[in-house]
Rosetta silent file (secondary structure, phi, psi, omega in degrees, C-alpha in Angstrom):
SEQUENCE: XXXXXXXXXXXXXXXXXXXXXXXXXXXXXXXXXXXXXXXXXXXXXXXXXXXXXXXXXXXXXXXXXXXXXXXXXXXXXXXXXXXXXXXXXXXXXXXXXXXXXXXXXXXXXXXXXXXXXXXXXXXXXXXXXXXXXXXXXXXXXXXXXXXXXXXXXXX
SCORE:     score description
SCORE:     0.000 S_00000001
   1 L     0.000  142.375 -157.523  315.150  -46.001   17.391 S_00000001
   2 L  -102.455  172.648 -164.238  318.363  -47.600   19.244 S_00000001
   3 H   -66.662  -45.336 -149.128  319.286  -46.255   23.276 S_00000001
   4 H   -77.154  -51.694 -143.081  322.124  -43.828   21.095 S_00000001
   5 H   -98.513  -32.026  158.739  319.746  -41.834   18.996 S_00000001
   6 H   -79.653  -22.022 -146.270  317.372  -41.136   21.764 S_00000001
   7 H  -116.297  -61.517  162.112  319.822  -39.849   24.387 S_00000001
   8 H   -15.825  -90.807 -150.501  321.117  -37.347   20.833 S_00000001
   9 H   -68.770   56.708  167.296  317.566  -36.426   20.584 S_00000001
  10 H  -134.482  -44.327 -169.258  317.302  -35.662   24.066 S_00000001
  11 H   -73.579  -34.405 -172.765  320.184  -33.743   24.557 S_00000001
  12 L   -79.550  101.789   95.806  319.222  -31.700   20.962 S_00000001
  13 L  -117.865  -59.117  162.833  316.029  -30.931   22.784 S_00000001
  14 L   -86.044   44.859  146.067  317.932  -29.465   25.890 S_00000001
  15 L  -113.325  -35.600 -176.712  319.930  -27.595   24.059 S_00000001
  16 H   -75.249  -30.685 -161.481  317.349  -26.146   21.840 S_00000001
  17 H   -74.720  -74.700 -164.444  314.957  -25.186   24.871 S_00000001
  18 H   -24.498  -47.620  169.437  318.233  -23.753   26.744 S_00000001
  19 H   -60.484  -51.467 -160.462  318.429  -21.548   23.814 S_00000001
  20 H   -70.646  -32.861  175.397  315.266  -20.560   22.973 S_00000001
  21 H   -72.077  -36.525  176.538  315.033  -19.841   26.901 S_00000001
  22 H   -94.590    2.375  149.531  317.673  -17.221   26.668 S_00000001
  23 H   -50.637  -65.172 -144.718  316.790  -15.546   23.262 S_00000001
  24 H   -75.089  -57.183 -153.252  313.474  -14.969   25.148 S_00000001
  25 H   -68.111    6.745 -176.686  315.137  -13.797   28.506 S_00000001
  26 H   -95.995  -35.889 -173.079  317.745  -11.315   26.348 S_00000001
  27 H   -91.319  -31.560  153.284  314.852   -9.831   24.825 S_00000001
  28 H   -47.875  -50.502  175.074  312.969   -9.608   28.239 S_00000001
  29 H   -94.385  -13.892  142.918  315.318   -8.015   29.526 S_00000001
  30 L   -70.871   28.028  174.522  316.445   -5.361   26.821 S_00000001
  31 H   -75.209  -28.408 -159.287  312.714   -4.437   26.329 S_00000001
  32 H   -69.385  -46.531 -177.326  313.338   -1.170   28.235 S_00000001
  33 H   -44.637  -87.865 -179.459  316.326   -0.909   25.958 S_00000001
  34 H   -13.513  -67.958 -160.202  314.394   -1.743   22.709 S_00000001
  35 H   -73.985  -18.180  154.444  311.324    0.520   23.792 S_00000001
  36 L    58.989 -158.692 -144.500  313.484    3.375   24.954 S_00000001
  37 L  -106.365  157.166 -174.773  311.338    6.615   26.801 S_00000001
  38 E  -147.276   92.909  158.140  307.821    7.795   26.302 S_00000001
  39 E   -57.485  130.956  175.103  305.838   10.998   27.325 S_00000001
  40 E  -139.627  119.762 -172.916  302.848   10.943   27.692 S_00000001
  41 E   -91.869  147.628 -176.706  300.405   14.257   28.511 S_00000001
  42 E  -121.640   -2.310 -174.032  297.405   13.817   29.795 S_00000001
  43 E  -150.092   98.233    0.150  296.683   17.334   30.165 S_00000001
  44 L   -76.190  163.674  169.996  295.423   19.773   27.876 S_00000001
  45 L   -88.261  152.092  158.119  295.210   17.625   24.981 S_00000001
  46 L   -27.155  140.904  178.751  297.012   19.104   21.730 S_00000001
  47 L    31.545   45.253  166.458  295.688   22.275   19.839 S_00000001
  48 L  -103.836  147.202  179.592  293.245   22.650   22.620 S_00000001
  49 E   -63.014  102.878  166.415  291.665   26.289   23.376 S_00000001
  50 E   -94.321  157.059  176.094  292.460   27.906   26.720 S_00000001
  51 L  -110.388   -1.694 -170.405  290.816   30.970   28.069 S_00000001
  52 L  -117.584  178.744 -163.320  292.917   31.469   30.678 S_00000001
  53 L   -98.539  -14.858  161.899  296.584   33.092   30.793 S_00000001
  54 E   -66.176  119.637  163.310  297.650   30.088   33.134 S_00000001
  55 E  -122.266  143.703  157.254  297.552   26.302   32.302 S_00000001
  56 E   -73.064  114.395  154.782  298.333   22.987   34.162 S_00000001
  57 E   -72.905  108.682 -175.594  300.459   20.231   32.283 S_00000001
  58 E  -105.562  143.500  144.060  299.847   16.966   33.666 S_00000001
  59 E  -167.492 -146.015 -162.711  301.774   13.601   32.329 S_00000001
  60 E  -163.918  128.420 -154.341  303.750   10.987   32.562 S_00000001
  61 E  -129.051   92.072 -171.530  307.268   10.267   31.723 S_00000001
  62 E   -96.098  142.143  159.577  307.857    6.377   31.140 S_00000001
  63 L    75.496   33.481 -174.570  311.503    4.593   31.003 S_00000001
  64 L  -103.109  136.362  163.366  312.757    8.441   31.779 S_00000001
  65 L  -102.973  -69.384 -169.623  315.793    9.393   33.924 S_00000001
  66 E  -107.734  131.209  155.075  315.609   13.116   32.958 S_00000001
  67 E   -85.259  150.137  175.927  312.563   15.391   31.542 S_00000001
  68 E  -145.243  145.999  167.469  312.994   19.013   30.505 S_00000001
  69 E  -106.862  139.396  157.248  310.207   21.370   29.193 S_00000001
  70 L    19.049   55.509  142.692  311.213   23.932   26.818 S_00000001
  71 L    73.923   32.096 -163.530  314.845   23.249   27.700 S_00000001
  72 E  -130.771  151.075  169.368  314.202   23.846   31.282 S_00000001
  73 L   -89.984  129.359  136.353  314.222   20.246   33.956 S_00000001
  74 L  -109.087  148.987 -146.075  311.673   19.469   35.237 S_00000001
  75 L   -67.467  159.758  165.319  310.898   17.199   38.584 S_00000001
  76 L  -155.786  167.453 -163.034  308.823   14.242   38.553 S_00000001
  77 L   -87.868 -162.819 -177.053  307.588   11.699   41.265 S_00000001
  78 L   -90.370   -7.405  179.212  308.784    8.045   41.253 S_00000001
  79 L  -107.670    7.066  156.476  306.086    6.742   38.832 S_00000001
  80 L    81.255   32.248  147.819  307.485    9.668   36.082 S_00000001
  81 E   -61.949  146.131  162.875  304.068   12.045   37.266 S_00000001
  82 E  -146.057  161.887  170.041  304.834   15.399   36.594 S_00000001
  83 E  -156.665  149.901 -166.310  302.911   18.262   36.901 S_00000001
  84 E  -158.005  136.191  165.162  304.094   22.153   35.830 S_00000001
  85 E  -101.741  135.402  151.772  301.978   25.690   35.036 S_00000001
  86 E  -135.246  154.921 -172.391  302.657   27.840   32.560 S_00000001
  87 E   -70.725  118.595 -178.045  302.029   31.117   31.363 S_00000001
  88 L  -118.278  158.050 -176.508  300.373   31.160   27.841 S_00000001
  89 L  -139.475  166.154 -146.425  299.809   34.015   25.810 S_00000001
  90 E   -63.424  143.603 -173.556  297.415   34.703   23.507 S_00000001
  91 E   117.564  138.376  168.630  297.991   33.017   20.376 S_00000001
  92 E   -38.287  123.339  162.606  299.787   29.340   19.250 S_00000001
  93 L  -120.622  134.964  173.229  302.129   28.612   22.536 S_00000001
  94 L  -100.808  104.136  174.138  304.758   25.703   21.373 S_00000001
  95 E  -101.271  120.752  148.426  305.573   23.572   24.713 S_00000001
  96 E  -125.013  148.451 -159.760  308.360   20.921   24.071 S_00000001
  97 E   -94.434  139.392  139.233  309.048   17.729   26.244 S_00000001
  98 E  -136.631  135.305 -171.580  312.449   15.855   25.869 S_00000001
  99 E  -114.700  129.031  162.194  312.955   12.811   27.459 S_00000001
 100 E   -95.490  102.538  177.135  316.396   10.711   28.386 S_00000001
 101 L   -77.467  166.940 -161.427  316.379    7.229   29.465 S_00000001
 102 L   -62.015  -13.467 -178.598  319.333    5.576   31.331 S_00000001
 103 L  -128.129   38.724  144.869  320.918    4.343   28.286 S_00000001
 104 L    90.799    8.682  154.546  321.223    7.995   26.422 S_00000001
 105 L   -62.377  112.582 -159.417  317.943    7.445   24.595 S_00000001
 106 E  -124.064  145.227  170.889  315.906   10.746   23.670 S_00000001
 107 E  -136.796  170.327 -179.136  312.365   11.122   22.205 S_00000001
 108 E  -130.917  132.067 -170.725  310.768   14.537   21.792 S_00000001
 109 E  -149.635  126.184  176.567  307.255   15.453   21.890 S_00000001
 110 E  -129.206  157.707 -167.613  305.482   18.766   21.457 S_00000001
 111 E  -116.336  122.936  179.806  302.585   20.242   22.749 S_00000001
 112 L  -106.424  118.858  172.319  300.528   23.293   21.343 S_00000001
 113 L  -111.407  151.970 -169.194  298.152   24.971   23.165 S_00000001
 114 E   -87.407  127.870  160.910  296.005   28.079   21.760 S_00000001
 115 E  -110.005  140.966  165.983  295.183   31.156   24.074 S_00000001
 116 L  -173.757  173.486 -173.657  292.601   33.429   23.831 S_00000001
 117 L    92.104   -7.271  153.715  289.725   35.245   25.300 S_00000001
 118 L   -95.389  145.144  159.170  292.360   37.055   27.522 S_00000001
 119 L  -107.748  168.652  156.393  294.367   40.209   27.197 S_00000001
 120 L  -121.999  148.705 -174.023  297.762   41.028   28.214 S_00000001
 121 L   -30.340  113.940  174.024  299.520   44.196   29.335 S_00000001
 122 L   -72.086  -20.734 -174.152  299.892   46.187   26.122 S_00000001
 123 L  -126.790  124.526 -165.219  302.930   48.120   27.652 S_00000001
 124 L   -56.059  120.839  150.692  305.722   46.350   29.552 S_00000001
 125 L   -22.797  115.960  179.573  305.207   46.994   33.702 S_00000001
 126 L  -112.170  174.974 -166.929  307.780   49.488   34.545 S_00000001
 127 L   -68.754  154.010  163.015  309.595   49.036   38.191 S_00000001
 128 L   -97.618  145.985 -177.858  308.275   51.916   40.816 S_00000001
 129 L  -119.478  144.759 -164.528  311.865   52.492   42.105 S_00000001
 130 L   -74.497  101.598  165.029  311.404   54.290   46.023 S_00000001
 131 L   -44.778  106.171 -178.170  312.172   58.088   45.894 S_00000001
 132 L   -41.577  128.895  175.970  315.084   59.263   48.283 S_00000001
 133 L   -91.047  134.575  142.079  314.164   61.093   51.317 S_00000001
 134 L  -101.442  128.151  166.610  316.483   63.814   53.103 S_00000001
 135 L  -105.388   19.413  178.237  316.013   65.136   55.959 S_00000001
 136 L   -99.250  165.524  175.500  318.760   68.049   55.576 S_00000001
 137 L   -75.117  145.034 -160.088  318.243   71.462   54.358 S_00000001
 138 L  -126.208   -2.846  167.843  319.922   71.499   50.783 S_00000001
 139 L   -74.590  -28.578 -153.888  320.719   75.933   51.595 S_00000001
 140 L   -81.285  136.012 -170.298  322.794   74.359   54.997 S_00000001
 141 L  -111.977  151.884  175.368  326.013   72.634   52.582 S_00000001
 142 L   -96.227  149.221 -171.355  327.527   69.709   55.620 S_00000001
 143 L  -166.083  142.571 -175.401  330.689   70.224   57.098 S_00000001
 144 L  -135.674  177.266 -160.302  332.424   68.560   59.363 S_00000001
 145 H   -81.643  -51.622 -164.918  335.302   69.583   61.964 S_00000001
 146 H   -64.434  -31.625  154.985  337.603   66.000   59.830 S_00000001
 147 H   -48.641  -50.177  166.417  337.044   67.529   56.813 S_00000001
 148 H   -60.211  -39.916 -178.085  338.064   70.911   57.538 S_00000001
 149 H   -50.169  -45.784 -148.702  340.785   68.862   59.298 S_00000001
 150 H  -107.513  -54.888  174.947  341.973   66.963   55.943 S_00000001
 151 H   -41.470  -46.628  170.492  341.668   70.024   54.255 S_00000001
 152 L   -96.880   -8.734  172.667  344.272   71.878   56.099 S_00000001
 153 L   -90.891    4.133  176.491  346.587   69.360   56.180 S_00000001
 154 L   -89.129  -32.477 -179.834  346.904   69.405   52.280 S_00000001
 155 L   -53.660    0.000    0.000  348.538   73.312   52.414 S_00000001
């Protein structure tokens, strides 16, 4: 092999590894891209049985900028913990997560938990609304001297 053919095959060697290092760092660094957003509940597990009319939802929201519950946002800490009660009623309750990551990426995930073993209010709560007090005499009719006043100034 002559002085010429090695200094080629040297340079086609640092050229391939130049490549092959930034295929890998392009793919390193679009993994977030690639792998896009992920919920994950940790709390109740799916088509599990509550007894109560109140639950906790515990999870985790990876690669997320925003979470929403049932089309509502909800907050999370800086490691994408969240944690949110809700009211279940007796019966299949449908909870769904959607998650956005920073580059407009959405996944959806939903969670059903069953209630029973509780009742709820067969007849909607009605408001007590506070009954007006007077302290006038409703034979004595009110009169005032500005009325009477206004009154005569209309003739």
């Amino acid at each position: 092999m002559s002085r010429r053919a090695t200094v080629e095959f040297a340079k086609m060697v640092a050229f391939g590894t130049l490549g092959i290092a930034i295929v890998c760092y392009a793919i390193f660094a679009a993994r977030d891209y690639i792998r896009g957003p992920m919920i994950v509940i940790s709390e109740p597990t799916n088509n599990s049985m509550v007894s109560s009319s109140t639950v906790h939802v515990r999870g985790q929201a990876i690669r997320v900028k925003s979470l929403s519950m049932n089309d509502r946002d909800i907050t999370m800490d800086e490691q994408g913990n969240f944690t949110e009660i809700l009211l279940i009623y007796p019966g299949h309750n449908i909870i769904s997560f959607r998650a956005q990551d920073k580059f407009k990426h959405q996944t959806l995930q939903t969670l059903t938990i069953i209630g029973s073993g509780f009742e709820t209010p067969s007849a909607p709560i009605k408001p007590v609304t506070p009954q007006a007090t007077s302290t006038m005499s409703s034979s004595t009719p009110f009169s005032s001297s500005t009325d009477s006043q206004i009154d005569s100034s209309r003739n």
